[in-house]
C-alpha distance (Angstrom), angle and dihedral (degrees) to the residues before:
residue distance angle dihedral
X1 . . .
X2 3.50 . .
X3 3.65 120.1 .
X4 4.47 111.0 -137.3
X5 3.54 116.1 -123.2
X6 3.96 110.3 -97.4
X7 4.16 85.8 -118.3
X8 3.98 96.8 -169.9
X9 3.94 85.7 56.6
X10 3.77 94.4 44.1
X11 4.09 93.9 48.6
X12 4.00 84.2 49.0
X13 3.41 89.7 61.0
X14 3.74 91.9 62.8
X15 3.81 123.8 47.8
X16 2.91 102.1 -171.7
X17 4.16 88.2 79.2
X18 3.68 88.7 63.2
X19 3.89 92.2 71.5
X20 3.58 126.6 101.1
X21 3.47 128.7 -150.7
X22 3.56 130.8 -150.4
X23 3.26 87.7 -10.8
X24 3.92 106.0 -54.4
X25 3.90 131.5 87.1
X26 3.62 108.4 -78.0
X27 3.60 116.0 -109.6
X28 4.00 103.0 -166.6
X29 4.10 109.6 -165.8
X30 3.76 98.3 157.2
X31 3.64 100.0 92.4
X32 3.98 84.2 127.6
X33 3.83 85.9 78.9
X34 3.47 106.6 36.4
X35 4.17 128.2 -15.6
X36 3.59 124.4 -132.6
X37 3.58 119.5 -104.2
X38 3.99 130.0 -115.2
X39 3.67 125.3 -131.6
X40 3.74 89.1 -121.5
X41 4.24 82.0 56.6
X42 3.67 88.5 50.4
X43 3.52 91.7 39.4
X44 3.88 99.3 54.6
X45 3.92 90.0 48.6
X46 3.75 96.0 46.6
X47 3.72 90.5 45.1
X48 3.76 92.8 52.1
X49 3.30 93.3 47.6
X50 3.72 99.1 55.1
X51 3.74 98.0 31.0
X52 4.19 106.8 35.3
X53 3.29 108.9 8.7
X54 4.28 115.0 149.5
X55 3.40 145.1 98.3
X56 4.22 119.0 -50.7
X57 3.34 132.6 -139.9
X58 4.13 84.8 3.3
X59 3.72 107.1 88.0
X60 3.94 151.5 37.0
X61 3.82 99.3 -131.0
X62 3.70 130.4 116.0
X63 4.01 89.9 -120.2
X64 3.94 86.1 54.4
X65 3.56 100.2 46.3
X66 3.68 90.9 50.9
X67 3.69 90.8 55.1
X68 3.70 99.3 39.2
X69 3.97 91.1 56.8
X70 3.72 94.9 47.6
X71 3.65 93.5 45.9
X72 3.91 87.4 50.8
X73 4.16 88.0 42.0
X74 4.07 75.9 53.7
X75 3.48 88.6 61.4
X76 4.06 101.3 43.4
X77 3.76 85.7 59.1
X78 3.44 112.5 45.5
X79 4.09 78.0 46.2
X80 3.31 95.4 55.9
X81 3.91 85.0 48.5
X82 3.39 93.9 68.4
X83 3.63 100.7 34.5
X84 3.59 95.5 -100.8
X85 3.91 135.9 128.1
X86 3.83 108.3 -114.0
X87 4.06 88.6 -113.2
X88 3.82 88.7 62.1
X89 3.70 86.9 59.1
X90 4.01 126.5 97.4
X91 3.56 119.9 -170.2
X92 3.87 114.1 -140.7
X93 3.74 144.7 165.3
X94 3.97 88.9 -102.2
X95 3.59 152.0 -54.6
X96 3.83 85.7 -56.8
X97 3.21 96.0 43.5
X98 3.69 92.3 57.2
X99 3.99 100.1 54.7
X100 3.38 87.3 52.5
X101 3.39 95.8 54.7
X102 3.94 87.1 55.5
X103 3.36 92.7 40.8
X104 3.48 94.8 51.9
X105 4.10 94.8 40.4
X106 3.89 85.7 55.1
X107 3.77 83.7 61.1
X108 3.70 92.2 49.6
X109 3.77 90.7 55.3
X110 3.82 93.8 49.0
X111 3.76 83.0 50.4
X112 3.70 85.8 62.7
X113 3.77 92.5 -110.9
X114 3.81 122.5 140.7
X115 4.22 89.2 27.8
X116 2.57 139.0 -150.2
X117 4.00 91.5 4.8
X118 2.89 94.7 55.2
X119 4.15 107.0 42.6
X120 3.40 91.9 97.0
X121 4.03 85.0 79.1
X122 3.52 107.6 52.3
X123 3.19 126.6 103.6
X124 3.92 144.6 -131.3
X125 3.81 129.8 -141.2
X126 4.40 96.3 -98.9
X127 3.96 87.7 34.7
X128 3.97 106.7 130.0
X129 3.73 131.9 -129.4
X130 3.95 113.1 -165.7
X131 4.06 123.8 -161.0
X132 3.30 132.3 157.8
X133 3.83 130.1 -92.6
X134 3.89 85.4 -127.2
X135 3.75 96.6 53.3
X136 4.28 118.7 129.5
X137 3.65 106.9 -118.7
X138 3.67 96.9 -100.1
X139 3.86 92.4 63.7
X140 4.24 85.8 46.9
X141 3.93 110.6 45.8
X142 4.01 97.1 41.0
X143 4.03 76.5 69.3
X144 2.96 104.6 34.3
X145 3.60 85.9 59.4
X146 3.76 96.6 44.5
X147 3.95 87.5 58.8
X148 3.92 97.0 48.5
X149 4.31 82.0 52.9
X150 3.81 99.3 43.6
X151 3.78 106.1 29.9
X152 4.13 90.0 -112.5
X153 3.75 121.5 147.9
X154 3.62 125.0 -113.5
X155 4.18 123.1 -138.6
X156 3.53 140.7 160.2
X157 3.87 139.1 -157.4
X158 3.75 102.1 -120.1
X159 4.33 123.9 -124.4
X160 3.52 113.9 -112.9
X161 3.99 111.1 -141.9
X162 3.50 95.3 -100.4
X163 4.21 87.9 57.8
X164 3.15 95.9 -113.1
X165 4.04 119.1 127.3
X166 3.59 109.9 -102.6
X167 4.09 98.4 -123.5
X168 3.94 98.2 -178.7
X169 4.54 82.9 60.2
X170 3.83 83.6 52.4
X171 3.40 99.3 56.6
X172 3.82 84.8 53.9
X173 3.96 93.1 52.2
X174 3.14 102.4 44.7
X175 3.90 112.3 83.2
X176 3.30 153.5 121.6
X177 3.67 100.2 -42.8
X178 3.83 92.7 46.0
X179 3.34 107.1 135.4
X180 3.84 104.7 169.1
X181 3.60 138.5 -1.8
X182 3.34 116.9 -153.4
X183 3.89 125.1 -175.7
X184 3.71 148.4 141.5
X185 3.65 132.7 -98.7
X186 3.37 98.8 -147.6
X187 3.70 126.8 20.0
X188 3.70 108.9 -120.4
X189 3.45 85.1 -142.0
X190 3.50 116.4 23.8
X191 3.51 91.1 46.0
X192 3.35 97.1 -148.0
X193 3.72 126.5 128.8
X194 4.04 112.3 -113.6
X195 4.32 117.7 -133.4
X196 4.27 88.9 -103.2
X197 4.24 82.2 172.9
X198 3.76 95.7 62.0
X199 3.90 94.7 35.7
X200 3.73 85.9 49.1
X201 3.71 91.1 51.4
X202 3.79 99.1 46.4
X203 3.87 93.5 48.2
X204 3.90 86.5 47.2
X205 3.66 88.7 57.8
X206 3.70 99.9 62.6
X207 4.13 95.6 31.8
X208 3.74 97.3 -102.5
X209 4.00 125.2 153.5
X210 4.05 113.9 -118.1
X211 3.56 110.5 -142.1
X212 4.04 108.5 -173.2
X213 3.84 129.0 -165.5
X214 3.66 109.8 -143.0
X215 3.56 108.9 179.1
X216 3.57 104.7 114.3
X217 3.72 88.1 42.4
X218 3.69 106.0 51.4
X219 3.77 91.3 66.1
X220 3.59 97.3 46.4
X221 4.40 114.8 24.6
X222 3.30 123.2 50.0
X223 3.64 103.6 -105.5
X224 4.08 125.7 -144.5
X225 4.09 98.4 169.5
X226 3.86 90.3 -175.6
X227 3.80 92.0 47.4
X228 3.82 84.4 52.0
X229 3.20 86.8 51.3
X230 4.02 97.1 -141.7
X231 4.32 115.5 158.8
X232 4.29 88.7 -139.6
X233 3.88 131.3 12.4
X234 3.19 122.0 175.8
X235 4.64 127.7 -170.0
X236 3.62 131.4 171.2
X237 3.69 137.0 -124.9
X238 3.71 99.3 -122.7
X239 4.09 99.3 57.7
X240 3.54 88.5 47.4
X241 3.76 96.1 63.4
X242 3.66 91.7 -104.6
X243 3.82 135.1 106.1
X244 3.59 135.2 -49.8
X245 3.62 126.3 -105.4
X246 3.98 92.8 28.6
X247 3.94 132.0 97.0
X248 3.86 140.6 145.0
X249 3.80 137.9 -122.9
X250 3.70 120.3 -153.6
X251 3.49 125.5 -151.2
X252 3.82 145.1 174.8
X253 3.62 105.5 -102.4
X254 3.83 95.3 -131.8
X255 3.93 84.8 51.9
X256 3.84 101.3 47.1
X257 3.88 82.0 49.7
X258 4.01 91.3 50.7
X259 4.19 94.3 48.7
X260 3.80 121.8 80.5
X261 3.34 124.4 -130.9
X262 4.44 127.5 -77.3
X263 3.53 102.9 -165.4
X264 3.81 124.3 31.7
X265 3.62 139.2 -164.0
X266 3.69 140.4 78.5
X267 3.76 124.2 -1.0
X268 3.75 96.3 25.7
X269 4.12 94.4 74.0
X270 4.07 145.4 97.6
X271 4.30 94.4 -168.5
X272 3.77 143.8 -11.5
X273 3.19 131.4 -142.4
X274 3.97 124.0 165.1
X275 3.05 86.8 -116.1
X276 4.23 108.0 44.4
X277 3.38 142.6 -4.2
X278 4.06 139.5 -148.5
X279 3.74 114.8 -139.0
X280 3.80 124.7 -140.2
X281 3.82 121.1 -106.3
X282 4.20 114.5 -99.1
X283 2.87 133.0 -44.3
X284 4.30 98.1 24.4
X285 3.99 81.7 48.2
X286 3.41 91.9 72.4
X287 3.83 100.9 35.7
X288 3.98 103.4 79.3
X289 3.28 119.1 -177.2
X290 3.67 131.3 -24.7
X291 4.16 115.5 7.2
X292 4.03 132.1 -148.5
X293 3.52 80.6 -102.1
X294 4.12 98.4 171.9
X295 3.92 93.5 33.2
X296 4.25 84.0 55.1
X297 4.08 84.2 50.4
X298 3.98 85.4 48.9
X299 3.84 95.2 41.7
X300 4.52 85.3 55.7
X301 3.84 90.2 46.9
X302 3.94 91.9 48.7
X303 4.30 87.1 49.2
X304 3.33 86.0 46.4
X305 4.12 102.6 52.4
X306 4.20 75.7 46.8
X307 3.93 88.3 62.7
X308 3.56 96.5 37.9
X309 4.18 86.4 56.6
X310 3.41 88.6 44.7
X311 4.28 126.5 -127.8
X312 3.88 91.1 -108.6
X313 3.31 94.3 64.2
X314 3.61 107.7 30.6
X315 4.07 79.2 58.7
X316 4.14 98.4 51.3
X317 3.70 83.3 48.0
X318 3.37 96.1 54.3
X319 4.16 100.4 35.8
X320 3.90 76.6 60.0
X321 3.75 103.8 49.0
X322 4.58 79.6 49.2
X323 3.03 87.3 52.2
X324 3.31 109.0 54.2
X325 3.71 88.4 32.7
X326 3.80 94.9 62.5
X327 3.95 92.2 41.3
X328 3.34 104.0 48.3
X329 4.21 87.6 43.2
X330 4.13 84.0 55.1
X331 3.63 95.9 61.1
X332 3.69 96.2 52.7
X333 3.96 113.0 97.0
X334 4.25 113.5 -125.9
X335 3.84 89.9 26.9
X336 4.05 119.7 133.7
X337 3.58 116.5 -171.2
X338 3.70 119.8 -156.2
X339 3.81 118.5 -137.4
X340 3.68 100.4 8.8
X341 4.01 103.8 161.2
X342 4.14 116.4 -159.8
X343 3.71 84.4 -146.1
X344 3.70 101.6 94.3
X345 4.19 83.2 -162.9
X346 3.82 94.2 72.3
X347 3.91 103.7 100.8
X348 3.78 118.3 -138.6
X349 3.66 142.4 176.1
X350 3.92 138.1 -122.9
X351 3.72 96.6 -74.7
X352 4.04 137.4 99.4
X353 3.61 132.7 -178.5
X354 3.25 116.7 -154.8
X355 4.13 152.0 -159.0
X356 3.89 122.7 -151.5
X357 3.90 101.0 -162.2
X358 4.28 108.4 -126.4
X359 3.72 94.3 14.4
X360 3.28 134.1 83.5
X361 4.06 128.2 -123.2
X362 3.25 98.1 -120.6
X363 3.85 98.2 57.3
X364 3.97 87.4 44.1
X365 3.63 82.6 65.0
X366 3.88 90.0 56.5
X367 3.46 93.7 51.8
X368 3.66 100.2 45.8
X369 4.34 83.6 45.7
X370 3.46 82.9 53.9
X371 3.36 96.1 65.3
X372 3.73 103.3 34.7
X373 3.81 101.7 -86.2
X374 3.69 126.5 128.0
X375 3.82 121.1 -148.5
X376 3.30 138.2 148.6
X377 3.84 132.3 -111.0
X378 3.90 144.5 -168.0
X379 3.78 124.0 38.6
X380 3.67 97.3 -36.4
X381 4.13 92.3 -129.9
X382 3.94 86.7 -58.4
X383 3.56 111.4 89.1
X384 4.21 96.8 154.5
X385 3.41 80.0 57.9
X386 3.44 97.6 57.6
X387 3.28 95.1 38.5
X388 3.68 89.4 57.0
X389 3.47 92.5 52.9
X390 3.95 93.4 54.1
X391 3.60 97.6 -105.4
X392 3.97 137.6 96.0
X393 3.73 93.0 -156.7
X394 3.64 141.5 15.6
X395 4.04 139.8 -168.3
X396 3.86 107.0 -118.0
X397 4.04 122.3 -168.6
X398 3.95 112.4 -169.8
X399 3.82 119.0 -178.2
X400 3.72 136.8 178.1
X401 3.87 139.6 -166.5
X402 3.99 89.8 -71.7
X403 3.46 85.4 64.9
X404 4.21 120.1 96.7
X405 3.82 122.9 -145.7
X406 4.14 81.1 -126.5
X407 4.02 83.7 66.4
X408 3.81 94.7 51.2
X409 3.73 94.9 54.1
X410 3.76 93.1 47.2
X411 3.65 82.9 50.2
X412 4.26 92.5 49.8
X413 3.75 91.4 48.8
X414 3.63 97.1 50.3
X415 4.07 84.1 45.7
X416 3.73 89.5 51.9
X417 3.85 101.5 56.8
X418 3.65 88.5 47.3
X419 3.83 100.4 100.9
X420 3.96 91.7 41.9
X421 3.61 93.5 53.5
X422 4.15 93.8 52.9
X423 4.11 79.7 32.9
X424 3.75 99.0 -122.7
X425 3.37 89.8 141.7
X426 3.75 114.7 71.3
């Protein structure tokens, strides 16, 4: 049996919850765009900062040595986090940052850079790049772009109405000129948790790289990219209840060793000549020049409050908090929930996006700000999506295990008077 959170203890932990706005209690359910922060987060930054902060990897000081080895200790946790050996881990600005980075490396190979390793990357004007049609922007344009610079062809696997990804499409996509297929874990708006085995499989089948974009599942799931078997993952810092400005990228080590570099410059070399240079091997390849050295040292200290709260419970909190959530959100009249599957069997996390019939997103944020609830608004980064769906912007509520049940019934009441107080309902 699983033990419950202790939730007074967790909310302590982060002050933020404390606040009130506009007068009420905050009630903070838009973890989906960034998480809030733990004192031991704010802590571990502060404390490097003040204690060991300089340069790493770049000198033979005490002061650097200290910083160097927790940076690098950094890096062995939020590894071990996602089930990863710390060499499989790439440090990077963010999730963004990070799909870029294999966009962009890609690019490089087609260039002929990093050959012969790297070869079997490039690509050839016809070559296919597959995402999904629920994809956030940052796991769209980065390929988009890479097929307006090397002549590939972009697809996607279409969204049933339900949410769900429409497998028996993929099977049709997918082919022999699949190159890549790129997709989320989690919708970051649907919520709901995409088939990564079967997408795995298919792109297996025809040779094609999986690149997979775990934000929304690295706060919530616990994640074991090799056992998922993915090539490239990326997450960020800020989802994950850890700093800005900080985020990871996963990779198969035989495939980090196979790309060439993105960015170049100091840090991320074995010699210079004017003429040449020879690059590091993975993961310093890929980190040129100066890191987000105290915001990696945050990022560990926010996986490791995670451990310390342990994943079963974080999750039963959570399934409840959905749960509630997506009940409570069925009962109220003029409400359209996006990506509601009938199958029961489709897993999902603690998010909901949302349409208020007559009014428009946007001023359903007001209200709800009004009152001391925090959602978020707009097209999420996923427009086609959207536009898919009907819509050109959506109300989205995201909670996680600091979250009380108390919260998400302040947060359906204030969602039920919506439509009387912009009188939609008469």
């Amino acid at each position: 049996m699983t033990l419950a959170l202790d939730l007074a203890a967790v909310r302590d932990d982060f002050p933020i919850l404390g606040e009130t706005v506009n007068g009420a209690p905050l009630v903070y359910l838009d973890s989906g765009a960034t998480s809030q922060k733990p004192r031991a987060v704010i802590d571990a930054e502060v404390d490097f900062l003040t204690r060991a902060n300089a340069a790493v990897h770049r000198g033979a000081h005490t002061l650097a040595a200290e910083a160097t080895e927790l940076f690098e200790d950094a890096r062995i946790a939020v590894a071990g986090f996602v089930g990863a050996e710390p060499e499989q881990l790439v440090w990077t600005g963010g999730a963004t940052a990070g799909l870029n980075l294999v966009a962009y490396a890609i690019g490089n190979a087609t260039l002929g850079r990093g050959a012969p390793a790297s070869a079997p990357f490039a690509l050839r004007p016809g070559d296919e790049l597959v995402v999904t049609e629920a994809e956030h922007h940052a796991n769209l344009i980065p390929w988009q772009e890479l097929a307006a610079r090397t002549g590939a062809v972009l697809r996607h696997i279409p969204v049933r109405d339900d949410g769900t990804l429409d497998l028996d499409a993929a099977a049709g996509i997918v082919g022999p000129r699949t190159r890549v297929v790129a997709f989320a874990h989690v919708s970051n708006v649907l919520g709901i948790v995409n088939p990564v085995a079967e997408l795995v499989a298919l792109a297996r089948s025809v040779g094609a790289l999986t690149v997979l974009d775990a934000c929304q599942s690295a706060p919530h799931l616990s994640l074991d990219l090799p056992e998922l078997g993915v090539d490239l993952a990326v997450f960020s810092g800020h989802k994950t209840f850890g700093p800005y400005g900080v985020g990871a990228l996963y990779g198969r080590s035989e495939v980090l060793e196979a790309l060439p570099p993105f960015l170049t410059g100091g840090s991320m070399i074995t010699s210079v000549t004017l003429d040449s240079a020879e690059y590091l091997p993975p993961p310093q390849r890929f980190e040129a020049g100066t890191q987000p050295v105290s915001q990696a040292v945050g990022l560990a200290a926010a996986v490791r409050y995670l451990a310390g709260l342990g994943s079963d419970r974080i999750h039963a909190q959570e399934r409840t908090l959905e749960r509630r959530m997506r009940d409570g959100l069925r009962t109220i009249e003029g409400i359209r929930l996006l990506g509601d599957p009938v199958d029961p069997a489709v897993e999902r996390v603690s998010l909901w996006s949302f349409e208020v019939e007559g009014v428009h997103a946007h001023d359903v944020g007001q209200f709800l700000d009004a009152r001391g609830v925090a959602v978020r608004v707009g097209h999420h980064c996923a427009a086609p999506l959207h536009r898919r769906l009907g819509l050109t912007a959506s109300v989205r509520a995201s909670a996680a295990f600091y979250n009380t049940e108390d919260e998400i019934d302040v947060f359906l009441d204030a969602v039920a008077g919506v439509r009387a107080f912009f009188g939609v309902d008469r």
